[in-house]
Structure formats: C-alpha cells, structure tokens
DRENDO-1510 file (C-alpha; in Angstrom, 1 decimal, always signed):
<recs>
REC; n; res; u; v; w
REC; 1; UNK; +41.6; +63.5; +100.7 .
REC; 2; UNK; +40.0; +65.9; +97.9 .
REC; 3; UNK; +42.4; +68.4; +96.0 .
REC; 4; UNK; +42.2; +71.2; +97.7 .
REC; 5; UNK; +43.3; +69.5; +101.0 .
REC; 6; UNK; +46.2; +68.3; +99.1 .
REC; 7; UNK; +46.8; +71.8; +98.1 .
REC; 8; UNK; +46.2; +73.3; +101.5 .
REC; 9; UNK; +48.3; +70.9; +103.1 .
REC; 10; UNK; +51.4; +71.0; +100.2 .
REC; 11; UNK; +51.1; +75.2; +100.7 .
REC; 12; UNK; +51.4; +75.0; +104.2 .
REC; 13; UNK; +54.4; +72.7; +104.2 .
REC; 14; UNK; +56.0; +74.8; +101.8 .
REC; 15; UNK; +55.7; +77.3; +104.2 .
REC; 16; UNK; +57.4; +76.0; +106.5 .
REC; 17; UNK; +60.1; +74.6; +104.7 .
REC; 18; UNK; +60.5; +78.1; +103.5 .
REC; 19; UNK; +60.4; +79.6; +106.8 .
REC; 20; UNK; +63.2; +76.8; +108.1 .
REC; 21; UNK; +65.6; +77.5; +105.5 .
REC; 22; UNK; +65.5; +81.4; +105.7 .
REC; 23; UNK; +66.7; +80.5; +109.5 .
REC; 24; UNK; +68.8; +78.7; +108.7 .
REC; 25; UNK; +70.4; +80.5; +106.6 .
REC; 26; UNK; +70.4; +83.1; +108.6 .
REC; 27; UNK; +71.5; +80.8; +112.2 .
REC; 28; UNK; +74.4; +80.4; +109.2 .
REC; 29; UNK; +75.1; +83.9; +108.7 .
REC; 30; UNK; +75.2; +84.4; +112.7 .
REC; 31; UNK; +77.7; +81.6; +113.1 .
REC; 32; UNK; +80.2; +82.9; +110.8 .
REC; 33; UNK; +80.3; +86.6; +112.5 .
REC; 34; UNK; +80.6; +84.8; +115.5 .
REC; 35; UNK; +83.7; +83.1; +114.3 .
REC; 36; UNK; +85.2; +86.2; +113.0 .
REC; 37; UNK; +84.4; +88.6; +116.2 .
REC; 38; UNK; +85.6; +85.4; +118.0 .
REC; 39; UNK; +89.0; +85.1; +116.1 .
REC; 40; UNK; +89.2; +89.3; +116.4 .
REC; 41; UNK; +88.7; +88.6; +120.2 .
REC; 42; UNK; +91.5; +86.1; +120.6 .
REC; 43; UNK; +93.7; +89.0; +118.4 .
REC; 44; UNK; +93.0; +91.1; +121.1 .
REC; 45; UNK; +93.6; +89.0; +123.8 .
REC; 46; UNK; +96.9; +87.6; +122.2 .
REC; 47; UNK; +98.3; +91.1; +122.2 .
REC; 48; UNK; +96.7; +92.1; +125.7 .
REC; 49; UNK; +98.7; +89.1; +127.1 .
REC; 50; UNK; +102.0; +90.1; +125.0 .
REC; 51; UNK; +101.8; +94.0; +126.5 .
REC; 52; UNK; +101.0; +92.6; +130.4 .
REC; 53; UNK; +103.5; +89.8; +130.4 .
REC; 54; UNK; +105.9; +92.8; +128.6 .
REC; 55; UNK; +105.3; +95.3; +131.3 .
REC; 56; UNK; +105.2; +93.1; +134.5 .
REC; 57; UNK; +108.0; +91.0; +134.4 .
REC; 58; UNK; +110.1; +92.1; +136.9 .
REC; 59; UNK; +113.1; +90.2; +138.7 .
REC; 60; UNK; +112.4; +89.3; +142.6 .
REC; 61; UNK; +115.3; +91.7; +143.1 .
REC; 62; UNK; +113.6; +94.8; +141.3 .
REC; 63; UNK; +110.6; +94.6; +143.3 .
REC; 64; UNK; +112.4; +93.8; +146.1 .
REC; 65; UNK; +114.8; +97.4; +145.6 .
REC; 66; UNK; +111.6; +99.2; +144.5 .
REC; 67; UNK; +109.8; +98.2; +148.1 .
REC; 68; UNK; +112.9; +99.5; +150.6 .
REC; 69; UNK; +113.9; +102.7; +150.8 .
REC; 70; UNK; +118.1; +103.8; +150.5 .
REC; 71; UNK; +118.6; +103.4; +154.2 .
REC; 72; UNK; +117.3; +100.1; +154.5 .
REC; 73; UNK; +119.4; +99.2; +151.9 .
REC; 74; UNK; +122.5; +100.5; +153.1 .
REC; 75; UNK; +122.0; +98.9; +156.4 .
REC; 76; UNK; +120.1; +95.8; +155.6 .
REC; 77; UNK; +123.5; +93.3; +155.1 .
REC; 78; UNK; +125.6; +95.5; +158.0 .
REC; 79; UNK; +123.2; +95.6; +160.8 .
REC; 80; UNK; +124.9; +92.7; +163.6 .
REC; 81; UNK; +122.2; +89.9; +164.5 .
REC; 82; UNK; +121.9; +88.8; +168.3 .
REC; 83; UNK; +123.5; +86.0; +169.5 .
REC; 84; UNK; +119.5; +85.6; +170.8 .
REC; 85; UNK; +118.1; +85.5; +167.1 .
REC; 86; UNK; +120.5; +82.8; +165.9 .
REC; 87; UNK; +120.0; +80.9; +168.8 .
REC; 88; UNK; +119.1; +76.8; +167.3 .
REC; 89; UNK; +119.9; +77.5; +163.8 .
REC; 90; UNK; +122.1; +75.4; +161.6 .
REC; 91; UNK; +123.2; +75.3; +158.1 .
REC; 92; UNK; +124.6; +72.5; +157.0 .
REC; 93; UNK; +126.6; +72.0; +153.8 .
REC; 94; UNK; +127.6; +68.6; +152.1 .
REC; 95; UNK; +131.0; +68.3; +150.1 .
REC; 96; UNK; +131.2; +65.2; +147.5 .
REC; 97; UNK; +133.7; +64.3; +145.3 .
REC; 98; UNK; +134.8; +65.3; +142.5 .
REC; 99; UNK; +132.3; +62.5; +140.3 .
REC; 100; UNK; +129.2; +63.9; +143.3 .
REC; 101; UNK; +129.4; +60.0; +143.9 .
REC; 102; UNK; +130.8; +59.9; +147.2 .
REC; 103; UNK; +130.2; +62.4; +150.2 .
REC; 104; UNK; +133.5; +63.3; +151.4 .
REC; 105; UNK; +132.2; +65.1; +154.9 .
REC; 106; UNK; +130.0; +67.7; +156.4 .
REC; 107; UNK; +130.1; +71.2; +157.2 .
REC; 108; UNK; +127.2; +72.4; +160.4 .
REC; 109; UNK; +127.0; +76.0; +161.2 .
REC; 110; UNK; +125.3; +76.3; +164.7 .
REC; 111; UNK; +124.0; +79.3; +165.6 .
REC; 112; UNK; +126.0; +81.6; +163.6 .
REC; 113; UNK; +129.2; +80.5; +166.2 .
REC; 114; UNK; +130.5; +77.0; +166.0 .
REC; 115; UNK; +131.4; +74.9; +162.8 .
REC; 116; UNK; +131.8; +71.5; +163.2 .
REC; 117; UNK; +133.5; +69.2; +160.5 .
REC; 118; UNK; +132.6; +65.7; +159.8 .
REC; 119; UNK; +135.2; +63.9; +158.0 .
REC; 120; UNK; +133.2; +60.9; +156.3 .
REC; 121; UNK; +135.3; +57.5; +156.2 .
REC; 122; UNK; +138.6; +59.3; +157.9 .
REC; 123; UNK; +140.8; +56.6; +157.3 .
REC; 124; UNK; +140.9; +57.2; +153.8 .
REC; 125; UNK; +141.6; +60.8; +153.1 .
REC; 126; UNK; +144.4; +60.2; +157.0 .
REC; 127; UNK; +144.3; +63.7; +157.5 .
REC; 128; UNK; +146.2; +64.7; +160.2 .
REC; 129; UNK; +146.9; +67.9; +162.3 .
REC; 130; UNK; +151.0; +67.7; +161.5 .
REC; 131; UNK; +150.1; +67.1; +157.9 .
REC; 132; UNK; +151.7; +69.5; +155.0 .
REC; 133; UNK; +148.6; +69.5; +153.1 .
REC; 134; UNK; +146.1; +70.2; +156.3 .
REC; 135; UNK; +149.0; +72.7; +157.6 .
REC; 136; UNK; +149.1; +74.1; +154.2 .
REC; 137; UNK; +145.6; +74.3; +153.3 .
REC; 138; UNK; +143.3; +74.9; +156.0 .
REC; 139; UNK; +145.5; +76.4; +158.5 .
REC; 140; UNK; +147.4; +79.1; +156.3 .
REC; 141; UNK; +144.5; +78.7; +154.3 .
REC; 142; UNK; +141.9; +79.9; +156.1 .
REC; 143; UNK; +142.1; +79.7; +160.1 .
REC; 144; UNK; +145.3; +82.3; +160.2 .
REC; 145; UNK; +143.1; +84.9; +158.2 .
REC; 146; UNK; +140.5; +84.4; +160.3 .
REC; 147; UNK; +142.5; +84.3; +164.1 .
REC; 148; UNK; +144.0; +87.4; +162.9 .
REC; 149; UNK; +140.5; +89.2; +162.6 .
REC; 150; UNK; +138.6; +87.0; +165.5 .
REC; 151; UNK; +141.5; +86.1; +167.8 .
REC; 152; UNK; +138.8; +84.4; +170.6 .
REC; 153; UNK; +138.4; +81.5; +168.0 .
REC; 154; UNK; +139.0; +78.0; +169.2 .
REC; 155; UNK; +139.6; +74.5; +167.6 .
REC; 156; UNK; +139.5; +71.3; +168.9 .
REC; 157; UNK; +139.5; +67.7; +166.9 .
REC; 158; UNK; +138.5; +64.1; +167.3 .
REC; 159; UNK; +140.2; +61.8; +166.3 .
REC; 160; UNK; +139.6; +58.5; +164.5 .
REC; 161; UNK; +139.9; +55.2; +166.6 .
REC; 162; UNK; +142.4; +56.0; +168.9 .
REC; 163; UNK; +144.6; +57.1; +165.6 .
REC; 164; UNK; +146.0; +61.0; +165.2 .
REC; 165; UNK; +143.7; +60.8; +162.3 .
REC; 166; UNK; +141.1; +63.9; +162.4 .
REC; 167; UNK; +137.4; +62.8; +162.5 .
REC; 168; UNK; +136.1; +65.7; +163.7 .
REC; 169; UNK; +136.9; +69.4; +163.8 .
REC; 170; UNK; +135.6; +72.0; +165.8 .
REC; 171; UNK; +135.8; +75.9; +165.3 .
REC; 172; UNK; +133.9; +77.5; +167.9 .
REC; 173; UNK; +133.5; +81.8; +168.3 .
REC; 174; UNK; +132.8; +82.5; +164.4 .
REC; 175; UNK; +131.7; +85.9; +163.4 .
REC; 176; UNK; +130.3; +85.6; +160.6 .
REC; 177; UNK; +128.8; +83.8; +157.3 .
REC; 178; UNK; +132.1; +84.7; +155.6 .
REC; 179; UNK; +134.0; +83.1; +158.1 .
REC; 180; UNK; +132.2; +79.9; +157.6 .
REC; 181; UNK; +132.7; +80.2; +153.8 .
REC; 182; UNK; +135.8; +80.5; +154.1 .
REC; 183; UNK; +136.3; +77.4; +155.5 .
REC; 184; UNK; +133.9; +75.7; +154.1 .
REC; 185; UNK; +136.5; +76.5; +150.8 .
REC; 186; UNK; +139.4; +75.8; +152.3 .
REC; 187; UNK; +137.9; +72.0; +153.9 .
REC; 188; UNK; +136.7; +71.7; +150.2 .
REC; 189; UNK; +139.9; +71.5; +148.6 .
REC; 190; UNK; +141.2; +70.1; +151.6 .
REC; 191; UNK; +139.2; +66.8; +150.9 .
REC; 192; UNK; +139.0; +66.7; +146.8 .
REC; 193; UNK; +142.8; +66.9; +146.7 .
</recs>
C-alpha cells in the first residue's frame, strides 16, 4: 500500500470517526432533554393525579344523595315491604362470648316475621322461662315494648331434653327490623351475663 492510499484511507476514517462522535454527541444531547421533558411530564402528571383524586373522592353516601331526588329520600326507609318481597329471606346473626371464643346461640330472621333463637349448649347458661334474669331481661326487656306496639305477636319455646330449660325460642308476627334488634339486644345480654 503506497502513501497516498495510506493517506486516503486514514482521511476517510477520520471522517467517519468525526462524523460518529458529532452523533453522538448530539444522540447525548437528545437524551438529556428527554430526561428533563420526561421528569417535567411526571410533574405534571403528579399534580394531575393530586387535583383528580382531590375533586372525585366522594363517600358512597354523597353520590348516593346526589342521585335521588327529596321525595325518594323522604320515603325511601318509610315505604312498607310486602309480605311477597320478603318471602325466603333470612338474616341470621351469631352472638359469642365475651373472649369471641365460644358461640353462645343464634338469632334467624325469616322473612321479615319470625325470629327463632338457638340457645348453643343450653344446659350451661339453664335459662328458663320462670327465671329472674330471662323475666327481667328479655321479657320486660324487650317483648313487653314490643306486645304493646304489635299485640298479634306470639312465642313459643323448646325445651332442652325433656328439662324446662329453653333451647329454642320462637317469636313469630314481627314488624319490623327494629323489632328484631331489639331482641337480638336484649338475647345478647341475656346470654353474656
């Protein structure tokens, strides 16, 4: 290889060493505006998410008010439900002790009309209809209140083994939730005690 090949071919190489470096320098360049307009982005979006989350948090109960109008409102808890509509439902409610170790009994609401109380391991709490505490807790406690507004309310009991222990009591022609927390309070503190 003469001289001026060497020359040729050192020129050209030089060249393109010159030509990579300007990119890359300028690739360089690109990168860092990229990081800045990318950190201004995530500023923006940062304070986009601060102003939306602000705004639209809303409790279940605000949008709920905001989507009925005053009359629905008024009426919504007073309007009477069918005896057809609550037809096969049941709530049920579970009492435990005082530790929430040991269930003490069970509270079913069926269809919005008959309670029935299951006294868990009856023997051991021996309540009994003549009892001071049953007398003075659930009867005055709850069932006189309620004959007095709902006097078509029955009761009935069963008893434990052949014993005039309760296992079982019945409260059929309820009127309403409140009714059934009532006694659901009054069996409460019945049982803990």
């Amino acid at each position: 290889m003469s001289n001026q090949e060497k020359n040729n071919e050192i020129e050209n190489l030089s060249e393109i060493l010159s030509t990579i470096r300007n990119l890359y320098h300028k690739k360089n360049e690109q990168l860092e505006e990229l990081h800045v307009e990318i950190s201004v982005i995530k500023e923006v979006l940062n304070k986009l998410n601060l102003i939306v989350s602000n705004k639209s948090f809303h409790s279940a109960d605000e949008i709920y008010l905001q989507n009925l109008d005053k009359d629905q409102i008024d009426n919504y808890f007073k309007e009477e439900i069918s005896q057809e509509k609550t037809k096969g439902t049941k709530l049920k409610r579970k009492i435990f002790s005082k530790d929430e170790q040991e269930l003490l009994c069970i509270l079913n609401f069926k269809d919005f009309n008959t309670i029935e109380v299951k006294l868990i391991n009856p023997e051991l709490r021996a309540i009994k209809e003549s009892s001071e505490k049953y007398i003075n807790i659930f009867l005055k406690g709850a069932l006189f209140e309620i004959i007095d507004k709902n006097p078509d309310l029955t009761l009935s009991y069963e008893y434990f083994k052949n014993t005039d222990t309760i296992e079982i009591i019945k409260i059929s022609n309820l009127k309403s939730l409140s009714e059934y927390d009532l006694i659901t309070d009054s069996i409460t503190e019945l049982v803990k005690n």
